[in-house]
C-alpha positions in Angstrom: -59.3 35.3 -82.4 -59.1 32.3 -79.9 -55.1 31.5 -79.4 -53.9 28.1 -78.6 -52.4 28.8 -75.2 -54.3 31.7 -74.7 -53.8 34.0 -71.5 -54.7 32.5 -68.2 -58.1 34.1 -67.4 -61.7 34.3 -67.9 -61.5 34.9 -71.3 -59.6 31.9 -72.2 -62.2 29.8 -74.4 -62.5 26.2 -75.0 -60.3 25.2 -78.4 -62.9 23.8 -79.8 -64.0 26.3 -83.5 -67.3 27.0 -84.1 -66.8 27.0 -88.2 -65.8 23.6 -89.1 -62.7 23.3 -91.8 -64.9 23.8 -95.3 -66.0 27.4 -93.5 -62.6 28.1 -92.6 -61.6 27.3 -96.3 -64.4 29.6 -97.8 -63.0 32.0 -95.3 -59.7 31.7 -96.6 -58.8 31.7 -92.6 -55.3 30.2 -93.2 -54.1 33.1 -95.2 -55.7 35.7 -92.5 -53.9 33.5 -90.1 -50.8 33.6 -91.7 -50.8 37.4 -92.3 -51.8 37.7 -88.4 -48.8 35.8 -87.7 -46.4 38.0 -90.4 -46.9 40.3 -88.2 -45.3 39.3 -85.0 -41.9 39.7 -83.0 -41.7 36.3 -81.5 -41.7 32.8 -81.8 -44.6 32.3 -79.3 -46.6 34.9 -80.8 -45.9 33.7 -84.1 -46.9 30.2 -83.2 -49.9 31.4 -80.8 -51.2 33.5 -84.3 -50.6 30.2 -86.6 -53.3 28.6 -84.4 -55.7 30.9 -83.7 -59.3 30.0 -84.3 -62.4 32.0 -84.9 -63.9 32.9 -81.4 -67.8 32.7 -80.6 -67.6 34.4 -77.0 -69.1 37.8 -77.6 -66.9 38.9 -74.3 -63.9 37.5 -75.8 -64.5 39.2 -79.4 -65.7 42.6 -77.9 -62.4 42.5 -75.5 -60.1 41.9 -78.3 -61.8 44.3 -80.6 -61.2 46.9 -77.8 -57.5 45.9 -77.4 -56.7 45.9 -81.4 -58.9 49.4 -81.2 -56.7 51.1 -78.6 -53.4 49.5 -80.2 -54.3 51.0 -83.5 -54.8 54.7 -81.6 -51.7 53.5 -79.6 -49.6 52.9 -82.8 -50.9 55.7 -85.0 -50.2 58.4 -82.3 -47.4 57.6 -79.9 -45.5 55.4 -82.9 -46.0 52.6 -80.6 -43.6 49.4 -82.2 -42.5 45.8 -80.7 -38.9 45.0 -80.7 -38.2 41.7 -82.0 -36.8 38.5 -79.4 -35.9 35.3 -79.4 -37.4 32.1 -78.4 -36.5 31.8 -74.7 -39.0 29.5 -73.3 -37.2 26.8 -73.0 -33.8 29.0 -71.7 -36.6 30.1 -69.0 -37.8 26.8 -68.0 -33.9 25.4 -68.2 -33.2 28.2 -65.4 -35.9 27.4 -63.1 -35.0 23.5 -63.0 -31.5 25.0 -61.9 -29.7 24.4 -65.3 -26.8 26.6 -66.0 -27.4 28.6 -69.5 -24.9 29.5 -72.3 -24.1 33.2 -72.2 -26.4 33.5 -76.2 -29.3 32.1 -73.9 -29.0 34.7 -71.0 -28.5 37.5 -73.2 -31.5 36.7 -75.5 -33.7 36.4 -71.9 -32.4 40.2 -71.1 -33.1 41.3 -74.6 -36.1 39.8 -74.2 -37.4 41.4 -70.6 -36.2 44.9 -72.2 -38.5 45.0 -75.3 -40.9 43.9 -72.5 -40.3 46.3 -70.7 -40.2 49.1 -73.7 -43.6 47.9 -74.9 -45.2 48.2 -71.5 -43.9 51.8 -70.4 -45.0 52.8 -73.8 -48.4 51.4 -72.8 -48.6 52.5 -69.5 -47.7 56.6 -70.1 -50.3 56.2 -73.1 -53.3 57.7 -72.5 -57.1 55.9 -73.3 -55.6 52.4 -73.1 -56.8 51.0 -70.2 -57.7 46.9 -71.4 -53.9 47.2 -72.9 -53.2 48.3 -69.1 -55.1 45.4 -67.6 -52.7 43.1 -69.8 -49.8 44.5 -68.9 -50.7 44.2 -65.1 -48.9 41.4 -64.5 -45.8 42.9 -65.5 -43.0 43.9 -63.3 -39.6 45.5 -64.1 -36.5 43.6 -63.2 -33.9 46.0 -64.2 -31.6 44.2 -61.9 -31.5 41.1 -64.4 -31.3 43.2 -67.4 -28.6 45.2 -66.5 -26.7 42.3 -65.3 -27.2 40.7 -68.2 -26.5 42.8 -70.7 -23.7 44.3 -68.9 -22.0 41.0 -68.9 -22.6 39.7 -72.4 -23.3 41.5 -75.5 -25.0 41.1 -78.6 -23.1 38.5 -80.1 -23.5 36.3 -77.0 -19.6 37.1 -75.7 -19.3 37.5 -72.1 -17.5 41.2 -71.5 -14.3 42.1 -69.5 -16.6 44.0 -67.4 -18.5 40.9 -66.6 -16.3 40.9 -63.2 -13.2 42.2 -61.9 -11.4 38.9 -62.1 -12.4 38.1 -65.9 -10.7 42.0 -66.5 -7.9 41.2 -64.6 -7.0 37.6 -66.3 -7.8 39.2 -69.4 -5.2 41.9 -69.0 -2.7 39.1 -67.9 -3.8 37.2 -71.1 -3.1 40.0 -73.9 0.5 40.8 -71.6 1.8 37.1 -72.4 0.1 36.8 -75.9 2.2 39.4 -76.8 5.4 38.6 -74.9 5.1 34.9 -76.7 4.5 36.4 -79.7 6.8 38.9 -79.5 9.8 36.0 -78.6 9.0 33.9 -81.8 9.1 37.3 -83.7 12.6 37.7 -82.4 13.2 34.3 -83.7 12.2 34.6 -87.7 13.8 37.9 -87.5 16.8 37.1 -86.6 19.9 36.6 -88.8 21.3 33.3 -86.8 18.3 31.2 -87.9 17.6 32.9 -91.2 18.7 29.5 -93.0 16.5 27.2 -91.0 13.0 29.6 -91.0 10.5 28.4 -94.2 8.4 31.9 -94.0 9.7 34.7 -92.1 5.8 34.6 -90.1 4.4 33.6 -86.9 1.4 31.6 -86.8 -0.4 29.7 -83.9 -0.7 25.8 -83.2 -2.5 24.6 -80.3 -3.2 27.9 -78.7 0.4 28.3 -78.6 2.7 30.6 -81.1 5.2 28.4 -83.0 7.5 29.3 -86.0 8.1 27.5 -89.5 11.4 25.3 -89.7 12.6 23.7 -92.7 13.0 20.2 -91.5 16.4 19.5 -92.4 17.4 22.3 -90.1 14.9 21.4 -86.6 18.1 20.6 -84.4 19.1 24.5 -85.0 16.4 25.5 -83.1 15.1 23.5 -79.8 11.8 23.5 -79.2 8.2 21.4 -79.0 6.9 20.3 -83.0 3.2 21.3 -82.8 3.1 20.3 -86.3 3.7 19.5 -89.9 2.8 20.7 -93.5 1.1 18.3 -95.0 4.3 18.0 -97.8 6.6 17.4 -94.0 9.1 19.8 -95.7 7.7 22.7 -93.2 8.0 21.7 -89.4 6.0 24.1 -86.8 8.4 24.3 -83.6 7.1 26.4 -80.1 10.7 27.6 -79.4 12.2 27.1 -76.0 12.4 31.0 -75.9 8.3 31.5 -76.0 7.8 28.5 -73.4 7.6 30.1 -70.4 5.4 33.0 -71.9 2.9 30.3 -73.9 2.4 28.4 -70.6 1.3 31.4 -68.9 -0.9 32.4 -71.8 -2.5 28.7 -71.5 -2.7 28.9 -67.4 -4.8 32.1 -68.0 -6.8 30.9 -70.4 -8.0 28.0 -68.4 -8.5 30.8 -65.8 -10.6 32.6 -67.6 -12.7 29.7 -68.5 -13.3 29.1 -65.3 -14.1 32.5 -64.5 -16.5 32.8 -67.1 -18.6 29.4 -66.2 -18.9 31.2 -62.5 -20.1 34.5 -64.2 -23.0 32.3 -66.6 -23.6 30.7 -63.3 -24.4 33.6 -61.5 -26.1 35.0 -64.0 -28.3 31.6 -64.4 -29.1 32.0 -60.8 -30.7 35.5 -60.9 -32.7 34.0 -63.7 -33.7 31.2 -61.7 -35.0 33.3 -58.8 -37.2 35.5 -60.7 -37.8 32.3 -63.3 -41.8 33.1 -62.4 -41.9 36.5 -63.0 -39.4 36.1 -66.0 -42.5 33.9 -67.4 -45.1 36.2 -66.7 -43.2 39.5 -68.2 -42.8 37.1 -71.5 -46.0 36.5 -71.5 -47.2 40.3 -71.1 -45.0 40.6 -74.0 -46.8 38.1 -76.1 -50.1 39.3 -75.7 -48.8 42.8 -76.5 -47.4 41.5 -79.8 -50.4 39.6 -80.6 -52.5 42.8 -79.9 -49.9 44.8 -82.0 -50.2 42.3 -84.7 -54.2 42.2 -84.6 -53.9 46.0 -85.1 -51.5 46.6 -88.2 -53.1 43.7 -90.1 -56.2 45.7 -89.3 -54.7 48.9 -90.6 -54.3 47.0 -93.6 -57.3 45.7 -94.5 -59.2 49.3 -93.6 -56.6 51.0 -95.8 -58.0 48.6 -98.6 -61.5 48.8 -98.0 -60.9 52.8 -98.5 -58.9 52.0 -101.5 -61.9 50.0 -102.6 -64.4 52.4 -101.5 -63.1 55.2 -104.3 -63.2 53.0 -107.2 -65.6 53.8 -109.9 -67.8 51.4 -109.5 -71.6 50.6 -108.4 -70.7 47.0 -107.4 -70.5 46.1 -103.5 -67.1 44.7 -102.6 -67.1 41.1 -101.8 -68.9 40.6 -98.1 -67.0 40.2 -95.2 -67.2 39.4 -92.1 -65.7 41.2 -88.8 -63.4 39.7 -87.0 -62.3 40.2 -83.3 -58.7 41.2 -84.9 -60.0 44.4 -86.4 -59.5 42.6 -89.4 -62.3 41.4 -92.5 -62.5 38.4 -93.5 -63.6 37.7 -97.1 -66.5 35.5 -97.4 -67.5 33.4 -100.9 -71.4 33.5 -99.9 -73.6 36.6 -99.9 -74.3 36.3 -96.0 -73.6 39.2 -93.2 -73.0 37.6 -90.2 -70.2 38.8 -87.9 -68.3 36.6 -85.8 -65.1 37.0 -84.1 -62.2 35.8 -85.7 
């Protein structure tokens, strides 16, 4: 199949199909498209499958028969599989322009350059697969970006402690006054001199900053900053004097860490930028693996119904297809044989 976008060589063809839409429709080429594209692991792949059209370039066709051929034998005997990523073309291009990315951005781009990376080691210690290794030869590993990266932000897009020895510290700073401020407005509820004037015998947080509930008509017993209200103004919620000093160091350090973490994404958006070019091309080794990948199991498919069909009892020819540079067939309505490439 032709790709919109198609790899950057001499088998990129002109966009222009061959079959003109009613052949496409007798064809039933949107639903082979869409199963080609059921079949992928990313958005570019998907999107690169969606568009695909019919190929007439008997290099092309015989190329990616071979690469759909030696993904099949690649799949079947070394349980070759794509991991899944994210969209990060624009996160990519963002970098190289020498825009800072959100940490979700920078930890999708490392997912993103390890699957790569999985699917083209798998490739390259395969044996007999040598137009899936002239794909992947543009492919470099930059283990130095990954492990940054997902060292420094995991899976849900939080940046880590480990991240750097500053964020750890301030961290460790952090939970020592969240618990001396909580542990001061404890005190407080507990305690038999303002029993009269708590509403709830709790402490709860307003602004960032732990307060306790006072009945209103009893605020003056215990000094402090009103945060807030209950929305019936029976309930007021006071930052005692006593947890001042402890929630103002809580809030210094948080600003801290802030800033600590915007230097980290920095950082980290800067070793993206300087290997933004080989970043691209990895990705894009990764596409055309997935496409390959995807060309093969829809393959699979359609050869483990033609057997399926081929034991019925029955004298009647299954409908005529056509081959298709996927690997795949393609039913046709009319009686005619020709093979193209899809």
């Amino acid at each position: 199949m032709n790709h919109d976008g198609d790899r950057e060589s001499s088998h990129v063809l002109t966009q222009q199909s061959f079959l003109d839409e009613r052949s496409l429709e007798v064809l039933d080429f949107a639903q082979i498209r869409e199963r080609y594209a059921g079949q992928t692991h990313a958005p570019r792949s998907q999107a690169r499958a969606l568009a695909c059209e019919p190929a007439s370039d008997f290099t092309v066709v015989r190329r990616l028969v071979g690469e759909t051929s030696e993904m099949r034998i690649l799949a079947r005997e070394n349980s070759f599989s794509m991991e899944r990523i994210d969209d990060v073309d624009d996160a990519v291009a963002n970098a190289a322009r020498g825009v800072g990315l959100p940490a979700r951005e920078l930890r999708a781009i490392g997912d993103a350059l390890a699957a790569a990376a999985a699917a083209v080691r798998s490739v390259r210690e395969a044996e007999d697969t040598p137009l899936l290794r002239e794909t992947s030869a543009p492919f470099r590993v930059l283990p130095h970006v990954v492990t940054r990266i997902t060292d420094a932000i995991d899976e849900r897009g939080n940046v880590l402690d480990r991240a750097s020895p500053a964020l750890a510290r301030i961290r460790r700073g952090m939970a020592q006054a969240q618990d001396d401020a909580r542990d001061r407005a404890a005190a407080i509820v507990r305690s038999a001199r303002y029993a009269r004037a708590i509403q709830d015998a709790i402490v709860t947080v307003r602004d960032g900053r732990y307060v306790v509930p006072v009945k209103a008509e009893f605020q003056a017993e215990i000094p402090g900053i009103v945060h807030d209200t209950s929305s019936s103004g029976q309930t007021l919620f006071i930052e005692p004097l006593e947890t001042l000093e402890a929630n103002n160091r809580l809030r210094a350090l948080q600003v801290q860490e802030q800033t600590e973490i915007a230097r980290i994404l920095g950082e980290l958006s800067s070793l993206v930028e300087r290997e933004a070019p080989q970043v691209e091309a990895n990705i894009a080794v990764y596409v055309e693996l997935d496409l390959a990948a995807a060309r093969a199991r829809v393959a699979d498919r359609w050869m483990r119904w033609r057997r399926s069909w081929s034991t019925r009892p029955s004298s009647r020819s299954p409908t005529p297809v056509i081959r298709c540079s996927t690997s795949v067939r393609c039913r046709s309505r009319s009686g005619s044989t020709t093979r193209r490439g899809c």
